[in-house]
C-alpha positions in Angstrom: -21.4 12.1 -26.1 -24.2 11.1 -28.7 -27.5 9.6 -27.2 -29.0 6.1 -27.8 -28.0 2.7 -26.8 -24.3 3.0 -26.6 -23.0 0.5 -24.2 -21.0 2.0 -20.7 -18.1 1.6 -18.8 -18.6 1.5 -15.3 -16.6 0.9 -12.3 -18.6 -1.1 -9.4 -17.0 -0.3 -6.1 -18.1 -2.6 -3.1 -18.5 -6.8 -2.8 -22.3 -6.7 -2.3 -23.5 -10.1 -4.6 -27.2 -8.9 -5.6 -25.8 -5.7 -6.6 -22.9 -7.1 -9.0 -24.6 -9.8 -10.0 -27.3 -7.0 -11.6 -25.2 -4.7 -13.0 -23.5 -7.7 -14.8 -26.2 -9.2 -16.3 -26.9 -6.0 -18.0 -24.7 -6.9 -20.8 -26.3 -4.7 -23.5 -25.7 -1.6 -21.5 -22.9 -2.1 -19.3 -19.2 -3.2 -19.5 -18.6 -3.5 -15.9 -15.2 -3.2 -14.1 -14.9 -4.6 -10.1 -12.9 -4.0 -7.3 -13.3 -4.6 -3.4 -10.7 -1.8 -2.5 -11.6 1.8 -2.7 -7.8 2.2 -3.1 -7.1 -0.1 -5.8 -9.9 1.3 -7.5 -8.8 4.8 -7.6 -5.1 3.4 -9.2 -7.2 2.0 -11.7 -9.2 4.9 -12.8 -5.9 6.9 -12.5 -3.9 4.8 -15.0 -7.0 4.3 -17.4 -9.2 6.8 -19.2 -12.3 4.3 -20.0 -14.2 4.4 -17.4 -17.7 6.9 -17.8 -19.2 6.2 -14.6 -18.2 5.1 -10.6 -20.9 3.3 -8.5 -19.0 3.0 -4.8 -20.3 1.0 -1.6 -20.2 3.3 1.4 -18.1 1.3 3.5 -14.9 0.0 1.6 -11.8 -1.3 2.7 -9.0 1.1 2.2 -10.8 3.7 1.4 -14.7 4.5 2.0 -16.6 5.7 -0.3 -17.4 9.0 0.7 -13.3 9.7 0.4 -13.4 8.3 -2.7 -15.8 10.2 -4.1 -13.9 13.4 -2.6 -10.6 12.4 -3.9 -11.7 11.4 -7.5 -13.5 14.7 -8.0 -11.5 17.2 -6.1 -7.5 15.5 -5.9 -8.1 14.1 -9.6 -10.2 16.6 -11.0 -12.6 14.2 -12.8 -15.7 16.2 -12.8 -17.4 14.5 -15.4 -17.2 11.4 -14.6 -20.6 10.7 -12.8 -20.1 9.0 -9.1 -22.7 7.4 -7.1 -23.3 6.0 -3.9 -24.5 2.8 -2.7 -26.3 2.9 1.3 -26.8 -0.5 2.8 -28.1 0.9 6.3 -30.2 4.0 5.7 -28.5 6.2 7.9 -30.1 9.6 7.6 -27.0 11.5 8.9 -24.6 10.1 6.6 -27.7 10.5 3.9 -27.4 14.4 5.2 -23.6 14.6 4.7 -24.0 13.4 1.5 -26.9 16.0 -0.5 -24.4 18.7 1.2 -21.7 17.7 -1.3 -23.5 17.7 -4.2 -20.9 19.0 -6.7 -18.8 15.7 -5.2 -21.7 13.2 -5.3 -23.9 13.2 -8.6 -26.3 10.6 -6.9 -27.1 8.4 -4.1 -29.4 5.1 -3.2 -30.2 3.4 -0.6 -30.3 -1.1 -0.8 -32.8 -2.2 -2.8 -33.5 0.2 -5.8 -34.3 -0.6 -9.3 -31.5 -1.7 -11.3 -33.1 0.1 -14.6 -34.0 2.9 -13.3 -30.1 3.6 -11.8 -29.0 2.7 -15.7 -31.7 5.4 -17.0 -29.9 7.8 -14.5 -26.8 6.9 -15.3 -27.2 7.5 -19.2 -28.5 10.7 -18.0 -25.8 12.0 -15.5 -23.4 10.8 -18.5 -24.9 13.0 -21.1 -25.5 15.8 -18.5 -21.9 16.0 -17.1 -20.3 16.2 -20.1 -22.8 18.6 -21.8 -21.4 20.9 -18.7 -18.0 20.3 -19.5 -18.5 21.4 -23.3 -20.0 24.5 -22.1 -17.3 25.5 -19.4 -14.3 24.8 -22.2 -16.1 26.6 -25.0 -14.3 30.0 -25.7 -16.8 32.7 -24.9 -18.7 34.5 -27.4 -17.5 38.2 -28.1 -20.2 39.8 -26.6 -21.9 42.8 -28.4 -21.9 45.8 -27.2 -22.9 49.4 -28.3 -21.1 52.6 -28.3 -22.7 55.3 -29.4 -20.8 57.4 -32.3 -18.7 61.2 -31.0 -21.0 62.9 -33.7 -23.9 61.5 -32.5 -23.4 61.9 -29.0 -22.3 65.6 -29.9 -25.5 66.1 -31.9 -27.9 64.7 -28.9 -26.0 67.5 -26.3 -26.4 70.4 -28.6 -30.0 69.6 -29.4 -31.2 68.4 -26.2 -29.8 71.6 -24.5 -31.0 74.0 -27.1 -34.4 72.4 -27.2 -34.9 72.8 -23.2 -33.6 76.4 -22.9 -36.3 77.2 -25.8 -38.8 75.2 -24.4 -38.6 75.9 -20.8 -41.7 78.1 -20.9 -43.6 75.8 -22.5 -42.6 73.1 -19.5 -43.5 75.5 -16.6 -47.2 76.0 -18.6 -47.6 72.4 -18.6 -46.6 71.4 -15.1 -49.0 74.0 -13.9 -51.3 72.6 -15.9 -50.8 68.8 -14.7 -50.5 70.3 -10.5 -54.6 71.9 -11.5 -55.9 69.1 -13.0 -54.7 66.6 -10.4 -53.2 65.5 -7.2 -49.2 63.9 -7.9 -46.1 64.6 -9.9 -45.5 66.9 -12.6 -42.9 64.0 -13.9 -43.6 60.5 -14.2 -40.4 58.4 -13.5 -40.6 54.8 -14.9 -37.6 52.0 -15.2 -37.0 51.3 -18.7 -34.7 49.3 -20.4 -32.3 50.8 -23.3 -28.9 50.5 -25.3 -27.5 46.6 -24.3 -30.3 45.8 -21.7 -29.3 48.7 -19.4 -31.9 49.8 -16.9 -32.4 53.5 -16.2 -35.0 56.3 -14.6 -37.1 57.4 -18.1 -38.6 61.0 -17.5 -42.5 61.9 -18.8 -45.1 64.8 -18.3 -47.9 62.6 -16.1 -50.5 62.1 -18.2 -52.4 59.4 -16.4 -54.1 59.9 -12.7 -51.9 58.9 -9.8 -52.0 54.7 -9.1 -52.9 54.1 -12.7 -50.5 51.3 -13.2 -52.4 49.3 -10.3 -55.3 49.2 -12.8 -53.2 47.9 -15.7 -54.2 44.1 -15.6 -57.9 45.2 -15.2 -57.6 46.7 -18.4 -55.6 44.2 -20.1 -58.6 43.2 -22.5 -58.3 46.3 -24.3 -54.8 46.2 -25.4 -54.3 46.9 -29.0 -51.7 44.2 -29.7 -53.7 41.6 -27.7 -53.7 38.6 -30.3 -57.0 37.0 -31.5 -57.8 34.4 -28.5 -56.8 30.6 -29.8 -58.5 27.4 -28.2 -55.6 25.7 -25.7 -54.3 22.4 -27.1 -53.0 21.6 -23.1 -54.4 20.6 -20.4 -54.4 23.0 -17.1 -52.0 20.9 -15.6 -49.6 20.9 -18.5 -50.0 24.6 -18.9 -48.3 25.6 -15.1 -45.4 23.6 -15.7 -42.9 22.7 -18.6 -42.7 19.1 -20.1 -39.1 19.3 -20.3 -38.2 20.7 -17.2 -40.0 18.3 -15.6 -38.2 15.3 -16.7 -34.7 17.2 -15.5 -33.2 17.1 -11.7 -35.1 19.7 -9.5 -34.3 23.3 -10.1 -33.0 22.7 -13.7 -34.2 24.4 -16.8 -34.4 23.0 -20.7 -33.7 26.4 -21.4 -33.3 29.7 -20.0 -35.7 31.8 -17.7 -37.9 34.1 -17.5 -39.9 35.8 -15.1 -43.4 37.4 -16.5 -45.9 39.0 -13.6 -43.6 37.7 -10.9 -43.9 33.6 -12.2 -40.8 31.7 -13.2 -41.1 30.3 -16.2 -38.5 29.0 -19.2 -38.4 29.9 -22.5 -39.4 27.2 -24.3 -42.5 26.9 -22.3 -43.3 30.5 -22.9 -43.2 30.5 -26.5 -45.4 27.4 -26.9 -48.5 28.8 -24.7 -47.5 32.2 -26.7 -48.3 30.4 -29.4 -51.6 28.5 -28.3 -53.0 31.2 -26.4 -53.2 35.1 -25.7 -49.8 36.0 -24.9 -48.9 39.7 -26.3 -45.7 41.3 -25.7 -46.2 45.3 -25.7 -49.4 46.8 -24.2 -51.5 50.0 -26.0 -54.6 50.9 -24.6 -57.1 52.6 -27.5 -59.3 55.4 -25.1 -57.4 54.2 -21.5 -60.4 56.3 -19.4 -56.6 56.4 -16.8 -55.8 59.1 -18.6 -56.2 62.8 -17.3 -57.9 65.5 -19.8 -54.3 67.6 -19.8 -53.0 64.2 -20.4 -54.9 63.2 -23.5 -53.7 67.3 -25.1 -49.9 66.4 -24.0 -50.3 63.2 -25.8 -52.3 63.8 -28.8 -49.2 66.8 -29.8 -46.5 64.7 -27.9 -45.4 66.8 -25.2 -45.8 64.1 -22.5 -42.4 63.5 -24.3 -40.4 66.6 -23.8 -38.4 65.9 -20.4 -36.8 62.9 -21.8 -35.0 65.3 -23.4 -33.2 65.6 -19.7 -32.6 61.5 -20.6 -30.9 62.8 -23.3 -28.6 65.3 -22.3 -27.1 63.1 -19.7 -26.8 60.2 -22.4 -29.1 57.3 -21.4 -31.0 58.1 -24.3 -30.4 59.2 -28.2 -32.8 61.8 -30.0 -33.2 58.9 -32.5 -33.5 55.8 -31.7 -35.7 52.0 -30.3 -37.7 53.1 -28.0 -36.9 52.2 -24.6 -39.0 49.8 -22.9 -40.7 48.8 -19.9 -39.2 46.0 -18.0 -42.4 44.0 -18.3 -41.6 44.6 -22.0 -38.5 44.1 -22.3 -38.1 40.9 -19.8 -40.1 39.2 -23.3 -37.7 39.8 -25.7 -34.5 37.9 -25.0 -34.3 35.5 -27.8 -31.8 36.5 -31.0 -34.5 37.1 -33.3 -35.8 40.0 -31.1 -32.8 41.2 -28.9 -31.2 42.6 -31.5 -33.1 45.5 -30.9 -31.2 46.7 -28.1 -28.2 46.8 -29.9 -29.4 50.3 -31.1 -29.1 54.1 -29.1 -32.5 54.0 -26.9 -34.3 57.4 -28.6 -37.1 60.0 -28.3 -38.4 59.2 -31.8 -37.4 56.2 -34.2 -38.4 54.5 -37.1 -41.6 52.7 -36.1 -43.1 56.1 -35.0 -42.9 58.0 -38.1 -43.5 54.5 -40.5 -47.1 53.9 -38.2 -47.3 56.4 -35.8 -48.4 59.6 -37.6 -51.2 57.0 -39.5 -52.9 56.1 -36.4 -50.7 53.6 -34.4 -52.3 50.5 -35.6 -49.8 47.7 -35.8 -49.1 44.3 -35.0 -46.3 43.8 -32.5 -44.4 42.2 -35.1 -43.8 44.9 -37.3 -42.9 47.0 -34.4 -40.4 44.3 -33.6 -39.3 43.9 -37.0 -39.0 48.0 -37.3 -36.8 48.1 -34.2 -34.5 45.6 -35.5 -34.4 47.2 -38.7 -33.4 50.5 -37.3 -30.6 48.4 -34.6 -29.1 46.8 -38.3 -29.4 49.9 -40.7 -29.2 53.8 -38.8 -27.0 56.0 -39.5 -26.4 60.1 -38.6 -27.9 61.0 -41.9 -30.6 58.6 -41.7 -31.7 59.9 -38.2 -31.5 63.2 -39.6 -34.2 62.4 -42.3 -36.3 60.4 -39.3 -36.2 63.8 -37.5 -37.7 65.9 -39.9 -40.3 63.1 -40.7 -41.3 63.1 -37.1 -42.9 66.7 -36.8 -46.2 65.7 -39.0 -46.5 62.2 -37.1 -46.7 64.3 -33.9 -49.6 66.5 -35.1 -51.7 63.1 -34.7 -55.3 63.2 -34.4 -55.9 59.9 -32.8 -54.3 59.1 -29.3 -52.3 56.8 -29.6 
């Protein structure tokens, strides 16, 4: 139904004067239809398809209006039609009775309320309802989904099991190496998300002291992708809470939501403060003193990488491929323009490494976005092949990155 001043038809259940007489004389708004009987009413709306909205006394003859309500939107099945209730005693019980059948009753008042404000909310519960009904009848979208080619899959078993048998000296050096240094785990086991949002266990050498991640928000003012700080065009009290949402019934969203360092907030809302303030997606630490001396050797030749080779073999990971994400990450990237990203095998190595990597890490998160997607819309086995061999000087880096 399109917005603005169109004029409604509504059904006034009930033979209160003041409230009739109201509803009436808003002629520029309201066509209104009357009846006494809860009954008759019901045959009316049965036999005719004009009416957008039902405004029903609580105590009717034939039928009362909390029956009504029950039989127009269950018996009939007229979901979108908004019904509201009308108290004249205040009867918190009944009041009770009523907000534990919301999906029957869309509103209720209580004798005297402001006749504008119930037309506001009606135009609303109009637009709402229907909006609802659009979205329940709208065949679903094909959702996409990724399966990961026989030859590739064939590829990432052959090499991922060569590469640990040959290797396996190399791990049992480093492990020793990680148990002398410092107390904890020769593995680090993080959630990350991959291929279509999927969550798994991602394997690393541990590189950084034990508790490390505690320290993370201390250290937040050295991240690499940490955008330039901009002066806030809100107000404190604007910034903890959307516009939008705000002006919607209690526990609805403009749009949908998202939960960053364990706050609720919607998307809308979060792009606009990510756009007026400091809000950066991925986190890289230049010199992160977390990091153990074995740690910073593993890194600097990419070793720390070698057990997600076990990721591979068991096929939640791709030797080529987006790299898989932490859920703090990842939990930021749910609009189209950056989702697309997991549309692609989760990998080891991928394009963004060998484009940037090897020349000292230094990008904006943007590119690395842009990269990921690029990869998601364009790899194929021959490409990966050429990202492969392009990966071994990008790993003899210098600069820890």
């Amino acid at each position: 139904m399109e917005e603005g001043p169109y004029k409604i038809s509504l059904m006034y259940v009930g033979k209160n004067p003041d409230v009739l007489s109201s509803l009436k004389a808003k002629t520029l708004d309201l066509d209104v239809v009357h009846y006494e009987n809860g009954l008759q009413a019901i045959d009316y709306i049965r036999k005719h398809k004009d009416i957008n909205v039902v405004i029903a006394e609580v105590a009717l003859p034939g039928i009362e209006g909390f029956e009504m309500g029950m039989h127009l939107k269950q018996r009939l099945g007229l979901k979108n039609i908004p019904f509201v209730l009308i108290d004249f005693k205040n009867n918190p019980l009944f009041r009770e009775k009523v907000f534990k059948n919301k999906e029957v009753f869309d509103d209720f008042y209580i004798h005297p309320f402001n006749i504008d404000k119930l037309v506001t909310r009606i135009r609303f519960l109009i637009q709402y309802l229907n909006r609802i009904e659009e979205v329940e009848n709208k065949p679903a979208k094909t959702q996409r989904t990724y399966k990961i080619p026989f030859i590739k899959r064939l590829f990432d078993i052959f090499v991922s099991l060569f590469a640990i048998i040959i290797l396996s000296p190399l791990f049992i050096i480093v492990a020793i190496a990680i148990k002398l240094e410092s107390k904890g785990p020769v593995i680090f086991k993080s959630k990350r998300v991959g291929t279509g949002y999927r969550i798994f266990d991602f394997y690393k050498f541990r590189s950084m002291y034990t508790g490390s991640e505690l320290k993370l928000k201390e250290l937040s003012h050295l991240n690499q992708y940490k955008k330039e700080e901009k002066p806030s065009q809100f107000s404190s009290d604007q910034i903890e809470s959307c516009p939008r949402c705000d002006a919607l019934p209690e526990g609805e969203h403009c749009s949908p939501v998202l939960y960053i360092g364990g706050e609720e907030i919607c998307e809308y809302w979060y792009k606009i403060l990510k756009k007026s303030g400091n809000v950066s997606t991925f986190i890289k630490i230049e010199n992160d003193p977390r990091i153990t001396k074995v740690g910073k050797i593993i890194r600097n030749t990419s070793i720390d990488e070698l057990p997600q080779l076990f990721n591979v073999l068991v096929g939640s990971m791709s030797i080529v491929g987006n790299r898989p994400l932490p859920l703090y990450e990842a939990e930021l990237l749910t609009s189209d323009d950056w989702g697309a990203r997991f549309m692609a095998p989760a990998g080891i190595t991928g394009l963004w490494q060998v484009k940037l990597r090897g020349k000292g890490g230094v990008m904006s998160e943007e590119e690395r976005k842009s990269l990921d997607n690029k990869y998601a819309e364009t790899y194929s086995f021959i490409g990966d092949i050429k990202l492969i061999l392009s990966t071994i000087p990008a790993m003899l880096q210098k600069q820890n990155v």
